[in-house]
ZADO-1210 file (C-alpha; in nm, 4 decimals, padded with zeros to 6 digits):
<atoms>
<atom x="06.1842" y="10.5603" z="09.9912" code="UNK" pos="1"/>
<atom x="06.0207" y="10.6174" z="10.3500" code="UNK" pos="2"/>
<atom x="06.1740" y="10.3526" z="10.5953" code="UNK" pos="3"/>
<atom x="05.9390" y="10.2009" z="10.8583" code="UNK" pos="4"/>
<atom x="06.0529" y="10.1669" z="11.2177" code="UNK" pos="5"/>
<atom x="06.0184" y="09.7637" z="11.1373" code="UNK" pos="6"/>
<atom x="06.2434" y="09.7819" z="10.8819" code="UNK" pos="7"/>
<atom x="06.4926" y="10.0045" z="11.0884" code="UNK" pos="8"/>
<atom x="06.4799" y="09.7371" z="11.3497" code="UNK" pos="9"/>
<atom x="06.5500" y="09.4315" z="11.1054" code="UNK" pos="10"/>
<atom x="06.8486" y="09.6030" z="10.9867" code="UNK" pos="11"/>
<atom x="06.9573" y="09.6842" z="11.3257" code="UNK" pos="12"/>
<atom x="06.9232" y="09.3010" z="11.4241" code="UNK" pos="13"/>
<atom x="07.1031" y="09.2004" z="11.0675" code="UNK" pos="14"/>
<atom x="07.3888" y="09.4412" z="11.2130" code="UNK" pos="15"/>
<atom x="07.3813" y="09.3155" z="11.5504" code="UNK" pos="16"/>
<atom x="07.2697" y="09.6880" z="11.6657" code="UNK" pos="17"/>
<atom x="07.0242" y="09.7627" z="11.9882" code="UNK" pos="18"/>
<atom x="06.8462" y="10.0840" z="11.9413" code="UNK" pos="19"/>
<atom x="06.6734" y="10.3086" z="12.1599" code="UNK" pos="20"/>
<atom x="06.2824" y="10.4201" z="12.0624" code="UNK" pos="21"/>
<atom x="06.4149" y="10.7432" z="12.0165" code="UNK" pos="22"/>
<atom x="06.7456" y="10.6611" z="11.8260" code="UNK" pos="23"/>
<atom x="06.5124" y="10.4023" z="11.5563" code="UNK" pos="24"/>
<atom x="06.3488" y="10.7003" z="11.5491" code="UNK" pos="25"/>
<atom x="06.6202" y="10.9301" z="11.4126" code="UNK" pos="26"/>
<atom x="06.7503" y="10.6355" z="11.2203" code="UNK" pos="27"/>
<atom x="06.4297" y="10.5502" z="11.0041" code="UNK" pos="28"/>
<atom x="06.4700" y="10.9618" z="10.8331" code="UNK" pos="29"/>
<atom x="06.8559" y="10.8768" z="10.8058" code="UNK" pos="30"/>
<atom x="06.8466" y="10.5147" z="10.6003" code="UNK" pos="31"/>
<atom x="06.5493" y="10.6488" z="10.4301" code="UNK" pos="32"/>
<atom x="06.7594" y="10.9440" z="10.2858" code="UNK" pos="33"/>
<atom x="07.0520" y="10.7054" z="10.2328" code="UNK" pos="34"/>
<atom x="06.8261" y="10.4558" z="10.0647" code="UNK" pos="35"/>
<atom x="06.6492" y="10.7745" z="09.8403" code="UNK" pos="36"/>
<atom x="07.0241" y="10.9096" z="09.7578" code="UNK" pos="37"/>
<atom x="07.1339" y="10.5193" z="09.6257" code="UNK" pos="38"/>
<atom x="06.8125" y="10.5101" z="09.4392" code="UNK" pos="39"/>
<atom x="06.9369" y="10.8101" z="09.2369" code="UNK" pos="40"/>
<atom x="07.2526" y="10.6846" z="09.1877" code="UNK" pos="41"/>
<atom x="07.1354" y="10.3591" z="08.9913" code="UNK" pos="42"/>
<atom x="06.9297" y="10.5794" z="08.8076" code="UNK" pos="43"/>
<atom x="07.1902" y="10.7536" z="08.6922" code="UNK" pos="44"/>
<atom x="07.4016" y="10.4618" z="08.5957" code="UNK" pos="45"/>
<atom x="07.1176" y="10.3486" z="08.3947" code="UNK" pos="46"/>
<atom x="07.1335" y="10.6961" z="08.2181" code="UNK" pos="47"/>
<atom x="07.4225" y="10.7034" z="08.1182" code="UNK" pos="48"/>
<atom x="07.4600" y="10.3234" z="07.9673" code="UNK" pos="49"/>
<atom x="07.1396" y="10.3011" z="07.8312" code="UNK" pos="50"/>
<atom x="06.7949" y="10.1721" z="07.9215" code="UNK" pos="51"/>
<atom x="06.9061" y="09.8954" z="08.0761" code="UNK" pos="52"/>
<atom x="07.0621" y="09.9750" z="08.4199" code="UNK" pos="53"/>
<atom x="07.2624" y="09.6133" z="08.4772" code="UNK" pos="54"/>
<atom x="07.4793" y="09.7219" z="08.1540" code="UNK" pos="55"/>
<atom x="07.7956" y="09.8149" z="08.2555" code="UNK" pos="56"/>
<atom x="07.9102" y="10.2132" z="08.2704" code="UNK" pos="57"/>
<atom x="08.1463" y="10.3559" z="08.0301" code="UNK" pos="58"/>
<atom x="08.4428" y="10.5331" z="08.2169" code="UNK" pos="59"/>
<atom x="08.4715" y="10.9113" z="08.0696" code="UNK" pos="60"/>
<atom x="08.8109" y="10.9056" z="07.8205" code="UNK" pos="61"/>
<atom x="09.1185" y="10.9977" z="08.0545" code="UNK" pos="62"/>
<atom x="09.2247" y="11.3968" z="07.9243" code="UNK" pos="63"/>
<atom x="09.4828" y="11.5604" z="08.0797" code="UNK" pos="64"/>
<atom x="09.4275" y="11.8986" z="08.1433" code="UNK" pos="65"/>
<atom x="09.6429" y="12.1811" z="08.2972" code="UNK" pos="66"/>
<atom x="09.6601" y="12.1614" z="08.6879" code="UNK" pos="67"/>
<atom x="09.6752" y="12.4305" z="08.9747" code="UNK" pos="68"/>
<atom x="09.9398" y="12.6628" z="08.9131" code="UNK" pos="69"/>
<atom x="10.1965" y="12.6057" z="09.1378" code="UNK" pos="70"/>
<atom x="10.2097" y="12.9426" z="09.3348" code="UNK" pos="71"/>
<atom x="09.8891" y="12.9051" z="09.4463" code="UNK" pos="72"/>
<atom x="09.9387" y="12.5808" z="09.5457" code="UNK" pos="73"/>
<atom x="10.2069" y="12.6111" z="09.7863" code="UNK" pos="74"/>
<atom x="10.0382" y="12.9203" z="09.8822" code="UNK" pos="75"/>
<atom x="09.8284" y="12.6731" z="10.0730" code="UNK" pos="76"/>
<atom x="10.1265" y="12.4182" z="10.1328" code="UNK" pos="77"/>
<atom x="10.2151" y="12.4101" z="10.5193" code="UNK" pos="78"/>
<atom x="10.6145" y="12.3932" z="10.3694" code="UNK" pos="79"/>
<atom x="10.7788" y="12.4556" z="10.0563" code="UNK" pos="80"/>
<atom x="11.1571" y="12.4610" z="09.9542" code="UNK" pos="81"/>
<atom x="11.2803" y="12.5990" z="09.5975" code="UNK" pos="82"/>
<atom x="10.9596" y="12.5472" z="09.4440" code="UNK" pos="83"/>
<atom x="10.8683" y="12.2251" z="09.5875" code="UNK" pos="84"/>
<atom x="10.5957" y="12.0833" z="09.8652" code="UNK" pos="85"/>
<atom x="10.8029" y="11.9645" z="10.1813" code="UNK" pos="86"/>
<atom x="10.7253" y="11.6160" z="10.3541" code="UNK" pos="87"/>
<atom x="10.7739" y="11.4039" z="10.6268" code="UNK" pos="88"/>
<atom x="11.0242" y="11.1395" z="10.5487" code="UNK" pos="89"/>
<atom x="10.9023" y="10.7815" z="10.5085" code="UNK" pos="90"/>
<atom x="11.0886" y="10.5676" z="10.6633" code="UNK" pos="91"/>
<atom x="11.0902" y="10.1875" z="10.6851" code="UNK" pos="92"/>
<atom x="10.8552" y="09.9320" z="10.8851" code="UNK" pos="93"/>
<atom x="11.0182" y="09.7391" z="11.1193" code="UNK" pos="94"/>
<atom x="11.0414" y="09.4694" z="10.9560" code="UNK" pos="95"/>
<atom x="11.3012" y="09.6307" z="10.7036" code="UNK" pos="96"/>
</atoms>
């Protein structure tokens, strides 16, 4: 959905945002992609609980399946000890 500069402005004064020409500018290609992009995300909720896209979506079943094999994992891991990723300790707030 193409955005007009108008419309750019409203929701700049709903946000209590001053734009320059050239920044509505930028801005009306930016919501308009952002506006396109949530567009095809309803759609695809629709999709995938029917015709009727107010219907709520059904989560996927939880399956476990096997993870990253540790070795390559700490491969990556800035620390490890015997195996295991090291931390910083968490300590208390100051109010404990």
């Amino acid at each position: 959905m193409a955005l007009t500069s108008d419309e750019v402005r409203k929701i700049a004064s709903l946000a209590r945002l001053r734009f320059t020409p050239e920044q509505e500018t930028v801005f009306v290609h930016q919501l308009g992609r952002i506006v396109d992009y949530v567009d095809q995300l309803q759609g695809f909720a629709g999709e995938e609980s029917g015709a009727d896209a107010a219907a709520p979506v059904r989560e996927a079943e939880d399956v476990a399946r096997p993870g990253l094999p540790r070795e390559l994992f700490l491969a990556n891991a800035p620390a490890a000890d015997r195996g295991f990723l090291v931390v910083p300790e968490v300590k208390g707030g100051a109010d404990e």
